[in-house]
C-alpha positions in Angstrom: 10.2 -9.3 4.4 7.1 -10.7 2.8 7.5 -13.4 0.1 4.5 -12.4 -1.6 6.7 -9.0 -2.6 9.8 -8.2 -4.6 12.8 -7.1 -2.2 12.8 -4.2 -4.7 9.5 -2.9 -3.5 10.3 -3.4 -0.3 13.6 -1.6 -0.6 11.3 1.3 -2.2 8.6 1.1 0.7 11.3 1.4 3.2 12.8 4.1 1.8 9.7 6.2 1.3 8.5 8.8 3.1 6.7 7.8 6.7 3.7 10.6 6.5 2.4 9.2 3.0 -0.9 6.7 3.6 -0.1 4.8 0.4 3.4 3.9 1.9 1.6 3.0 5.4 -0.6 0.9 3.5 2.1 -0.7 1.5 4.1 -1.1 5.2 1.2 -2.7 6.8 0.1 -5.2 3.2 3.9 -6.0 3.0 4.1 -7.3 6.7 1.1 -9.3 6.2 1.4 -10.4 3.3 -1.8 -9.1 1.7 -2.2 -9.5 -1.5 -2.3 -6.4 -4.2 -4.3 -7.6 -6.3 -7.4 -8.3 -3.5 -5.9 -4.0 -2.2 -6.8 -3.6 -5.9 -10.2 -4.8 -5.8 -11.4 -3.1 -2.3 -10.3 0.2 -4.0 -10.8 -0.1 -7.6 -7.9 0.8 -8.6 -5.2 -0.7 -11.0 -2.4 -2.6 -9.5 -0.3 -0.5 -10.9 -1.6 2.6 -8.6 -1.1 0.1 -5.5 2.5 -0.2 -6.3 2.8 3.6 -6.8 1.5 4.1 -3.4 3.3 1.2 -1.7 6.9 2.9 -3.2 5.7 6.5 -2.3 5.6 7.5 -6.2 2.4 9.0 -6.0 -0.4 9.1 -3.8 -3.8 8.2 -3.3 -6.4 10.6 -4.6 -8.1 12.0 -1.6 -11.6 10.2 -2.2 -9.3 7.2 -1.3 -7.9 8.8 2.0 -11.0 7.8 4.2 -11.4 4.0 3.0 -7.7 3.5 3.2 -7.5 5.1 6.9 -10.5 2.2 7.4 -9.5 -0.4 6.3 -6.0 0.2 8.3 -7.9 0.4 11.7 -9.6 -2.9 10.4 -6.7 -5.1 10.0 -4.7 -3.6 13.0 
């Protein structure tokens, strides 16, 4: 686990559904360690939302499917 995130969200991450992009995103940021707060920037989103997505609360609106799916292939 990353020491940049709570064990809590990790426990959520792990937990979460595999097909969701916000929780392959959150998978991915986790194991790196990137930062939510720069995920928050790229996307313009709260931090908040980034959390949601990384614990598979809620998803990314679709006009954040395509830039997501990017910048996945980008840091794989």
């Amino acid at each position: 686990m990353s020491v940049g995130y709570s064990y809590k969200l990790y426990e959520q991450n792990r937990a979460a559904a595999d097909d969701k992009i916000g929780v392959a995103l959150g998978r991915v940021c986790i194991a790196r360690d990137i930062p939510v707060a720069a995920l928050s920037e790229r996307f313009g989103v709260t931090r908040a939302a980034i959390y949601r997505w990384f614990s598979g609360l809620s998803d990314p609106q679709p006009r954040f499917v395509a830039p997501i799916t990017a910048f996945l292939a980008e840091i794989e």
